[in-house]
ZATOR-533540 format. One record per atom (N, C-alpha, C): residue number from 1; residue in one letter; chain; x, y, z. Coordinates in steps of 0.1 Angstrom, whole numbers, plus 5000, padded with zeros to 4 digits. Layout:
   resi   resn   chain      x      y      z
    NUM      A       A      X      Y      Z
...
This chain:
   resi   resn   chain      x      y      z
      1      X       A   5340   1080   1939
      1      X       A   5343   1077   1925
      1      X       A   5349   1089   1918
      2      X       A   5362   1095   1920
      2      X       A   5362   1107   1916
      2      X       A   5374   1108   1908
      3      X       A   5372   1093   1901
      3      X       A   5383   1091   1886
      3      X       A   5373   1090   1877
      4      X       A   5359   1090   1877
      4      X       A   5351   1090   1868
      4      X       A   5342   1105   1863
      5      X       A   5343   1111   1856
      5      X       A   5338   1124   1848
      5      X       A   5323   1126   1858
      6      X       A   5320   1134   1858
      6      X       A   5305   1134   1866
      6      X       A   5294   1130   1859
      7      X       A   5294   1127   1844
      7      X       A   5282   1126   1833
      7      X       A   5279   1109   1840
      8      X       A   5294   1108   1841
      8      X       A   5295   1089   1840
      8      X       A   5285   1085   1856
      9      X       A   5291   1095   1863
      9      X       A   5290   1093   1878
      9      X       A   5273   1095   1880
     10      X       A   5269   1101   1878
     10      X       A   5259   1106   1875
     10      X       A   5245   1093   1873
     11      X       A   5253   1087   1861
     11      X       A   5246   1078   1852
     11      X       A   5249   1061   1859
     12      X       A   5261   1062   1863
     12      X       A   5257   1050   1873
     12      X       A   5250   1049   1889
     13      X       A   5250   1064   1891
     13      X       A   5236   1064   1903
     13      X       A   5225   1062   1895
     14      X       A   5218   1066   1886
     14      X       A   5203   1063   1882
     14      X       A   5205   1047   1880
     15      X       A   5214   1038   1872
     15      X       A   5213   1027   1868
     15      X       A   5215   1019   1889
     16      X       A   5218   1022   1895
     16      X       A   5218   1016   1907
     16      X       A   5207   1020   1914
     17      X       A   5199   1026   1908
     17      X       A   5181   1031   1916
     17      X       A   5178   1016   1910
     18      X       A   5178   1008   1901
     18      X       A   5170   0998   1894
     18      X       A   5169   0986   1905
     19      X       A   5154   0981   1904
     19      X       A   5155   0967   1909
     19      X       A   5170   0959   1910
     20      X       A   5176   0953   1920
     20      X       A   5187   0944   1920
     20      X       A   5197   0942   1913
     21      X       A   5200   0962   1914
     21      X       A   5216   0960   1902
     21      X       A   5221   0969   1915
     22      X       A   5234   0965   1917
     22      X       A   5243   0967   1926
     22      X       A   5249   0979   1923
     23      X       A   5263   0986   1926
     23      X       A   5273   0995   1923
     23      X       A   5278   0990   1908
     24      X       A   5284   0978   1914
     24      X       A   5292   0970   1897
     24      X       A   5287   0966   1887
     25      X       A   5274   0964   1889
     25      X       A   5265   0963   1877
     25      X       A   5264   0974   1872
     26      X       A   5260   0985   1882
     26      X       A   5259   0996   1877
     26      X       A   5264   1003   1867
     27      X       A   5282   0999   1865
     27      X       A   5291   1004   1866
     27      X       A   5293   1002   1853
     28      X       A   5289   0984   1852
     28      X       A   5293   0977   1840
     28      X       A   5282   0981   1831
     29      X       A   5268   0983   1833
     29      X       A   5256   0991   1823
     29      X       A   5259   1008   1818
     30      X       A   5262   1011   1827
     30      X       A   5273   1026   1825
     30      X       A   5281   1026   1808
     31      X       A   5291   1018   1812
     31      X       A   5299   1016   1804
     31      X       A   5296   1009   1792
     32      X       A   5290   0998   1790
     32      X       A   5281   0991   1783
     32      X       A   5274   0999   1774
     33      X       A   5269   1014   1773
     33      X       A   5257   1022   1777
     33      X       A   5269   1031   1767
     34      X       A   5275   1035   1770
     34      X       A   5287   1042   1766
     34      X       A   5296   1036   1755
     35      X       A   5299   1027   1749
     35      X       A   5304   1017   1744
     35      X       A   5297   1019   1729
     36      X       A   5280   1019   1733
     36      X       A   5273   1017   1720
     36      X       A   5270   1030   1710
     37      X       A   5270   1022   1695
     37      X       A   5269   1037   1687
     37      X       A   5256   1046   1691
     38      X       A   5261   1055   1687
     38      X       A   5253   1071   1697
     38      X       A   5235   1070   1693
     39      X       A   5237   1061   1680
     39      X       A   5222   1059   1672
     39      X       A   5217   1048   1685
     40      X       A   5220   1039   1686
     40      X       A   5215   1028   1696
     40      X       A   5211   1033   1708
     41      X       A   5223   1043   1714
     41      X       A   5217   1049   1727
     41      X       A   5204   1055   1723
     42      X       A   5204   1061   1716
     42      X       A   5191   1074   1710
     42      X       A   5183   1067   1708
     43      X       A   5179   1053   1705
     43      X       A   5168   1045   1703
     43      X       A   5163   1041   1723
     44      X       A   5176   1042   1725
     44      X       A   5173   1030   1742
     44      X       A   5166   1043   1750
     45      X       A   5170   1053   1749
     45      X       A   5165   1069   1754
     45      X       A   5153   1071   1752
     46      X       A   5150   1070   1738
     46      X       A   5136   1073   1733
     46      X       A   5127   1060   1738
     47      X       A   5131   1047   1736
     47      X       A   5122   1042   1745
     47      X       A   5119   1039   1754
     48      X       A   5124   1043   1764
     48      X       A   5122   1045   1776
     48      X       A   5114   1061   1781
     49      X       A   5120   1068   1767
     49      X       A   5106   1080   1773
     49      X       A   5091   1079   1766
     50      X       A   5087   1071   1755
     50      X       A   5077   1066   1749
     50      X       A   5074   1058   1760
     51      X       A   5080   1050   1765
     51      X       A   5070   1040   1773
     51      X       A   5064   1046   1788
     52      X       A   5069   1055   1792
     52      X       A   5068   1060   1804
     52      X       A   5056   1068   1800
     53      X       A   5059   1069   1788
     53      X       A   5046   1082   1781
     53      X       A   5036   1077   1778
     54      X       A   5036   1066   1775
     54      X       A   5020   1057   1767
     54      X       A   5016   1049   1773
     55      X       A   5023   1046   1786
     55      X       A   5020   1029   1793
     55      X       A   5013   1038   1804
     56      X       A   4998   1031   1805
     56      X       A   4994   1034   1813
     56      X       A   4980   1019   1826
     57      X       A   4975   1019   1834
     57      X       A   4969   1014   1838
     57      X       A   4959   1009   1830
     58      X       A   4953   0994   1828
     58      X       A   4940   0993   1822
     58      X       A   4929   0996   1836
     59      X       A   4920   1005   1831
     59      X       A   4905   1005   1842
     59      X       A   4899   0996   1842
     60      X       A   4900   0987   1839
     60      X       A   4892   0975   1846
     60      X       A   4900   0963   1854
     61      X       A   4917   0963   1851
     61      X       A   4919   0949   1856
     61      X       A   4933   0959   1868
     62      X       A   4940   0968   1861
     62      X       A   4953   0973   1868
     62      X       A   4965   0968   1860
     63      X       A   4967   0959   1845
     63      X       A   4972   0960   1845
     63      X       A   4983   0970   1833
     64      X       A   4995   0969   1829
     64      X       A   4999   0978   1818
     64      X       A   4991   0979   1805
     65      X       A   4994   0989   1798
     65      X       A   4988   0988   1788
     65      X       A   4990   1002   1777
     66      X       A   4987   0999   1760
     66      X       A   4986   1019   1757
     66      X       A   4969   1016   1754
     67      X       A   4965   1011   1759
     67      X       A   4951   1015   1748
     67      X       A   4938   1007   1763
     68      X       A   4926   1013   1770
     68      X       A   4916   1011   1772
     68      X       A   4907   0998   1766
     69      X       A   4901   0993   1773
     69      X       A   4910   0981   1779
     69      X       A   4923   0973   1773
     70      X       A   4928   0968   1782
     70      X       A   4943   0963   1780
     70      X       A   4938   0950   1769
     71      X       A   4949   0941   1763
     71      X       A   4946   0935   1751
     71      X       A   4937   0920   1758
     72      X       A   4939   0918   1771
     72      X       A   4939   0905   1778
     72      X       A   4918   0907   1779
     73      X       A   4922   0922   1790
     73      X       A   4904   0925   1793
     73      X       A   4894   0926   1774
     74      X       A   4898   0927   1768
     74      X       A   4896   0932   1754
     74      X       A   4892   0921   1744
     75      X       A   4896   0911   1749
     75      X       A   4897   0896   1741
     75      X       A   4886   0891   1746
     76      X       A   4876   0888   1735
     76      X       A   4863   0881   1737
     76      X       A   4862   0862   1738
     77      X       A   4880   0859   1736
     77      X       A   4880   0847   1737
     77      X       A   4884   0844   1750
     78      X       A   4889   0854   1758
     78      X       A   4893   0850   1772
     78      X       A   4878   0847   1779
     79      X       A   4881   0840   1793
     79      X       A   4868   0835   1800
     79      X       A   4868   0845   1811
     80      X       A   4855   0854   1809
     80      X       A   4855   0864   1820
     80      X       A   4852   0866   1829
     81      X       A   4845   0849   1830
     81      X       A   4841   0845   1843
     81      X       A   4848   0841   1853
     82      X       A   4862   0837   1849
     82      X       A   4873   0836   1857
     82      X       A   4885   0847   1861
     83      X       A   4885   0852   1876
     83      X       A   4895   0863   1874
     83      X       A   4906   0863   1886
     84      X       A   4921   0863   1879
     84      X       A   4930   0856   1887
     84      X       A   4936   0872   1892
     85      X       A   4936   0870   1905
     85      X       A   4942   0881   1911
     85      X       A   4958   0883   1916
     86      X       A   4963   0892   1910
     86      X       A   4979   0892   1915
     86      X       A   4984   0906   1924
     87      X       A   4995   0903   1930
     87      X       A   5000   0916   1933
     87      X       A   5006   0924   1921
     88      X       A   5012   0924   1910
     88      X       A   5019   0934   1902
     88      X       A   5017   0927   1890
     89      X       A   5019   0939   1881
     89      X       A   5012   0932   1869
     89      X       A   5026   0926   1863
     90      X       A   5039   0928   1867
     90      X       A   5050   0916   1863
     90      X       A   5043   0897   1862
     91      X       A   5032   0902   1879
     91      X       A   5030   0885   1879
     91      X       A   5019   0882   1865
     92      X       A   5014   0890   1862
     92      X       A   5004   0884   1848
     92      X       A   5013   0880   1840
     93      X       A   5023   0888   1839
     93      X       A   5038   0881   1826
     93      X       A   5040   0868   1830
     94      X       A   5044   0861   1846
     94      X       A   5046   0855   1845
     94      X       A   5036   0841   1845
     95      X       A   5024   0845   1846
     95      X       A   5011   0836   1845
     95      X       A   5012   0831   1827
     96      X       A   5009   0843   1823
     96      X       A   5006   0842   1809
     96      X       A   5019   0834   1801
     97      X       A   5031   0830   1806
     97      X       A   5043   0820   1800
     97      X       A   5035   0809   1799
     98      X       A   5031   0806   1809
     98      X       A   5027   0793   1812
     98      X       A   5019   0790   1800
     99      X       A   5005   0799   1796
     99      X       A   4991   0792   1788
     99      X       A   4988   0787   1791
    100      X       A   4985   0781   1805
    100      X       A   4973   0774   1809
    100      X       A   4958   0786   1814
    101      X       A   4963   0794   1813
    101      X       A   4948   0805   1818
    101      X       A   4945   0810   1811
    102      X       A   4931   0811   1810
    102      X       A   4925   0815   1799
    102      X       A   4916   0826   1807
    103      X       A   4914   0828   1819
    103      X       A   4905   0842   1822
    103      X       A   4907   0854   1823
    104      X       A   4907   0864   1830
    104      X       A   4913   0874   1833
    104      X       A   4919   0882   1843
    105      X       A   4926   0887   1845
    105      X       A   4931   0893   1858
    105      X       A   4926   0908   1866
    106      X       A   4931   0905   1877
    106      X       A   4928   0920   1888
    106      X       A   4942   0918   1891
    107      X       A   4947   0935   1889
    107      X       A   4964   0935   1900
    107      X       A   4956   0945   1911
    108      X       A   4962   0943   1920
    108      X       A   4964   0947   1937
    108      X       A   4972   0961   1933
    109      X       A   4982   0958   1926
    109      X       A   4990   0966   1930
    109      X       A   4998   0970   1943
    110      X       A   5006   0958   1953
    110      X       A   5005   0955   1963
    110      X       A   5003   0945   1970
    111      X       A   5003   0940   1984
    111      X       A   4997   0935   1991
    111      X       A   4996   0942   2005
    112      X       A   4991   0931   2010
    112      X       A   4983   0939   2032
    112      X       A   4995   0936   2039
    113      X       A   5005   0952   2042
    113      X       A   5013   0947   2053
    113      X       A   5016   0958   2062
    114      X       A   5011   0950   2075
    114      X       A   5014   0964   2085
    114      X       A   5023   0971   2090
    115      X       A   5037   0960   2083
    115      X       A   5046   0967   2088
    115      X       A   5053   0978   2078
    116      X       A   5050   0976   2062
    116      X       A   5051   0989   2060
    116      X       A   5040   1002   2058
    117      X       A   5032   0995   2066
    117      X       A   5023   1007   2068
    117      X       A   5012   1003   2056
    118      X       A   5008   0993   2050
    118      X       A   5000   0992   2039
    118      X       A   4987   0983   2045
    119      X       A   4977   0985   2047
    119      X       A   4964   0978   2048
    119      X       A   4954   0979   2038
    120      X       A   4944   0974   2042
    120      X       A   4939   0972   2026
    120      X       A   4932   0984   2016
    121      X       A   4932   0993   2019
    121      X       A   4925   1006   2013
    121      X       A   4937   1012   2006
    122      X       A   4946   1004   2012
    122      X       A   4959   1006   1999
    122      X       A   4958   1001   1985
    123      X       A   4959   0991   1986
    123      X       A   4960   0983   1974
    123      X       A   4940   0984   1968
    124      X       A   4943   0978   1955
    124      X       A   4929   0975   1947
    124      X       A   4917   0966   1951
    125      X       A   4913   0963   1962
    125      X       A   4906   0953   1965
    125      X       A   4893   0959   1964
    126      X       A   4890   0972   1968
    126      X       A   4879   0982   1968
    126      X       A   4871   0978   1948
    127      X       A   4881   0980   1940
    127      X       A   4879   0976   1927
    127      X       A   4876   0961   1923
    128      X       A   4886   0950   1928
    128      X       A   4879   0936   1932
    128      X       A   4867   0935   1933
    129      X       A   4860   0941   1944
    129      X       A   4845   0941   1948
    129      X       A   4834   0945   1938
    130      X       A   4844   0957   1935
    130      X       A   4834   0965   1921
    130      X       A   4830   0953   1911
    131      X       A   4839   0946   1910
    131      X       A   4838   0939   1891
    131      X       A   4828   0923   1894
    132      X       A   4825   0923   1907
    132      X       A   4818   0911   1912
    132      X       A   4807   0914   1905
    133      X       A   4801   0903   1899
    133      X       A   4783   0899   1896
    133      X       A   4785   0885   1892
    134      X       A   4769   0886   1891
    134      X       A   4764   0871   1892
    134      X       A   4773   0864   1878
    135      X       A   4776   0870   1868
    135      X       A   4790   0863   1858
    135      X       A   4797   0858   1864
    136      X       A   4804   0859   1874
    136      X       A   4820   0862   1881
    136      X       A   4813   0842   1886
    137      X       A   4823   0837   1880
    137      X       A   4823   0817   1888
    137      X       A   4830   0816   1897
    138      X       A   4845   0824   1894
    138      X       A   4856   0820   1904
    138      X       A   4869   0829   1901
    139      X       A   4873   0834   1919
    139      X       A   4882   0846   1918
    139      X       A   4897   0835   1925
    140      X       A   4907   0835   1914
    140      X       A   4920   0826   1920
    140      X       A   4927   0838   1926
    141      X       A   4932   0834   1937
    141      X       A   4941   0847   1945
    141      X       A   4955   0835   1939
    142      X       A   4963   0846   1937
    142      X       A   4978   0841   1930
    142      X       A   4986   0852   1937
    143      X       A   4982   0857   1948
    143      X       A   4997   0865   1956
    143      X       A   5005   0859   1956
    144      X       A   5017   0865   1958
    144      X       A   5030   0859   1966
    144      X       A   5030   0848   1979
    145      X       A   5036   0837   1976
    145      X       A   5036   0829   1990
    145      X       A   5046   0836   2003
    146      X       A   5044   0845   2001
    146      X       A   5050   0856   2017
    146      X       A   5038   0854   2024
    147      X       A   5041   0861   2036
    147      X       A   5036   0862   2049
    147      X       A   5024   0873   2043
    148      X       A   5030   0884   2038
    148      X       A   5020   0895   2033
    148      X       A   5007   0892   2019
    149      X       A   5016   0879   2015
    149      X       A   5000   0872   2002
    149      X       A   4998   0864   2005
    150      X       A   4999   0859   2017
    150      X       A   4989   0853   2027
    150      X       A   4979   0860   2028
    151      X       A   4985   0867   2040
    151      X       A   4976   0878   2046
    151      X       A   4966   0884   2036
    152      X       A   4971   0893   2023
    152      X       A   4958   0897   2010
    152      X       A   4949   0886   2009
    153      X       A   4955   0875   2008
    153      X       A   4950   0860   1996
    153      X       A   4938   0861   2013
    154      X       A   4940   0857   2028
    154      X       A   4933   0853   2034
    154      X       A   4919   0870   2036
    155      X       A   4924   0876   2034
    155      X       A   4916   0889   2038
    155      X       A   4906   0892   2026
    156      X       A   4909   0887   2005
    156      X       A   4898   0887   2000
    156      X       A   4891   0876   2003
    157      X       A   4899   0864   2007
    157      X       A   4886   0857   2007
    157      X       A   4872   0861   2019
    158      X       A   4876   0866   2029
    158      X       A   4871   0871   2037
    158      X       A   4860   0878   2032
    159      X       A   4864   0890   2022
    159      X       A   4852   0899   2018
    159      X       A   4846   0893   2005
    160      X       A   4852   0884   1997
    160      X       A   4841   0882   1989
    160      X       A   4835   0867   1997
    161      X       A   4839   0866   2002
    161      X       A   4825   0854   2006
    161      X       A   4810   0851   2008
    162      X       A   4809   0866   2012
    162      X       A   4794   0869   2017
    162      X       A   4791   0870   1997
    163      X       A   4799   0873   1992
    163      X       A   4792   0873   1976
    163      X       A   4786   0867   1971
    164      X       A   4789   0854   1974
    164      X       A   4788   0840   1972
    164      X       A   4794   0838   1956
    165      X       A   4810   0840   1955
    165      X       A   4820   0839   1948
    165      X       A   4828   0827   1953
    166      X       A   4830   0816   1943
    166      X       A   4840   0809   1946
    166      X       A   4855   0816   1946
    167      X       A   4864   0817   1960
    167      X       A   4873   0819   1960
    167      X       A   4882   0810   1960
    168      X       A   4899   0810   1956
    168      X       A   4904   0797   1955
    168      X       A   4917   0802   1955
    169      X       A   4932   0792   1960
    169      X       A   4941   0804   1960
    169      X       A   4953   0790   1950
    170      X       A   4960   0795   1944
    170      X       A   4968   0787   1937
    170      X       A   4976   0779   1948
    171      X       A   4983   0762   1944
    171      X       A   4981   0753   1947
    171      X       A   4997   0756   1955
    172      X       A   5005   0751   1960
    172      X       A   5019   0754   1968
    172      X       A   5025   0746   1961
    173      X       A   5022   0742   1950
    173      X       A   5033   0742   1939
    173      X       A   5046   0755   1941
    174      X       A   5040   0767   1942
    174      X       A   5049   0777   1946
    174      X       A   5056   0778   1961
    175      X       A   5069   0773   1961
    175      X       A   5079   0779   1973
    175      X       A   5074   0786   1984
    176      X       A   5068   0786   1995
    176      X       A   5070   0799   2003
    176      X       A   5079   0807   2002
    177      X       A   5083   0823   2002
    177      X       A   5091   0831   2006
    177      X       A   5096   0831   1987
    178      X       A   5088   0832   1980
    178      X       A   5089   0831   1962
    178      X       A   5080   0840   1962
    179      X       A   5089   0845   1948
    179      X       A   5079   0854   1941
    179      X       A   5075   0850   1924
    180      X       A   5060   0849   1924
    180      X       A   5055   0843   1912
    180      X       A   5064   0849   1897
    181      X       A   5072   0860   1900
    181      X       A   5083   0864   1886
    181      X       A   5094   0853   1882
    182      X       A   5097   0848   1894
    182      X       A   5111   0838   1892
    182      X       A   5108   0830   1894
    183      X       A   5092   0823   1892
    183      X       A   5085   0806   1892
    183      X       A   5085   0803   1876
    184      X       A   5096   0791   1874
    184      X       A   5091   0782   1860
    184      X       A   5079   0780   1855
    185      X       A   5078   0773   1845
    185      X       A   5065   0777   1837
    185      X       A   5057   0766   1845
    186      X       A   5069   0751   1848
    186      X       A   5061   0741   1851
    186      X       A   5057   0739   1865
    187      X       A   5062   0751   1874
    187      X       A   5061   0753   1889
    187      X       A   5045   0758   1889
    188      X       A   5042   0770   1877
    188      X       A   5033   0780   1880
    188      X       A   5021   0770   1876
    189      X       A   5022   0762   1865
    189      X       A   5014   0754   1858
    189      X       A   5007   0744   1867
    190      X       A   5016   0735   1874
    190      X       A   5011   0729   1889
    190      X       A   5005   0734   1895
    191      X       A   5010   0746   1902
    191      X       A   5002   0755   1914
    191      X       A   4988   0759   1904
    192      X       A   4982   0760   1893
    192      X       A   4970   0767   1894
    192      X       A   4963   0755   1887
    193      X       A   4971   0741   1882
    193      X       A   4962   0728   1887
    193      X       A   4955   0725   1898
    194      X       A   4964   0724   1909
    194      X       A   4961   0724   1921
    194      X       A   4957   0732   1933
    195      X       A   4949   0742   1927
    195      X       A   4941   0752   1936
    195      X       A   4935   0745   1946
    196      X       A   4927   0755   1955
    196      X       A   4919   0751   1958
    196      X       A   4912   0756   1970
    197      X       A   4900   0759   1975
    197      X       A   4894   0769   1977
    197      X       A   4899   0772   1992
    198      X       A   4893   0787   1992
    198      X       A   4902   0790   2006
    198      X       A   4893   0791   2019
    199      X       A   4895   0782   2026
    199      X       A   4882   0783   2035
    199      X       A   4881   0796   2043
């Protein structure tokens, strides 16, 4: 690309590090990016370094947050006896479209896969276990229908069972080979109708 200034060049490598933007998207956010008054960039700059700065993990569930506990774990109207487990805390965004759930979540951060080298002492399951007591009615595994949130969804039920936790995994309302970010509201809404426990 060596009709483009190096600032430019530069700036459409970082925008092509992003989840599922190509060269030409890149290219087109670049420019896009460039285009806008210098005040607008200065706002898009600053927040993106405020958020990188203030967003950090909630300690009890994994997911985003600026403030101990996150707003979801924090809410005395949520049911805390119910706790839906995800791999990434994108999927609670996509849980929470819906409003049909009203408990609270655990992120993984992850799932169990051996071929990129991840087993379970990777991901949050170790903290899963922690937040178990006699409160806890019922833990919904809401991984990904891959091969790998299988595998998580089949491996907690395995360890909390001796708990004597009802485990339960959302219903195949969801696609195999889907990821709960790009399930409609009325896809996700079915699937956690239709749970149901994981033997």
């Amino acid at each position: 690309m060596d009709f483009y200034p190096v600032a430019i060049e530069k700036l459409i490598e970082e925008f092509a590090k992003l989840p599922s933007i190509g060269n030409k998207t890149a290219q087109r956010l670049t420019l896009h990016v460039l285009n806008l008054p210098e005040d607008e960039v200065r706002e898009f700059a600053e927040a993106l370094i405020k958020a990188r700065g203030t967003i950090k993990y909630c300690q009890v569930c994994g997911n985003y947050t600026e403030k101990d506990p996150c707003a979801i774990c924090g809410n005395p109207n949520r049911d805390h006896n119910v706790i839906c487990v995800v791999e990434q805390p994108k999927d609670i965004m996509a849980i929470e479209r819906v409003r049909d759930f009203n408990g609270v979540y655990h992120v993984l951060h992850g799932s169990i896969s051996p071929m990129a080298g991840r087993g379970p002492e990777d991901i949050k399951i170790k903290e899963l276990v922690r937040r178990m007591s006699g409160e806890i009615k019922e833990v919904i595994v809401a991984t990904n229908s891959t091969i790998e949130g299988e595998a998580t969804a089949m491996y907690i039920s395995r360890v909390l069972k001796p708990l004597d936790v009802k485990v339960t995994r959302i219903a195949s309302g969801m696609p195999v080979g889907s990821d709960l970010e790009y399930a409609d509201e009325i896809t996700l809404s079915k699937s956690f109708e239709g749970r149901k426990e994981i033997l």
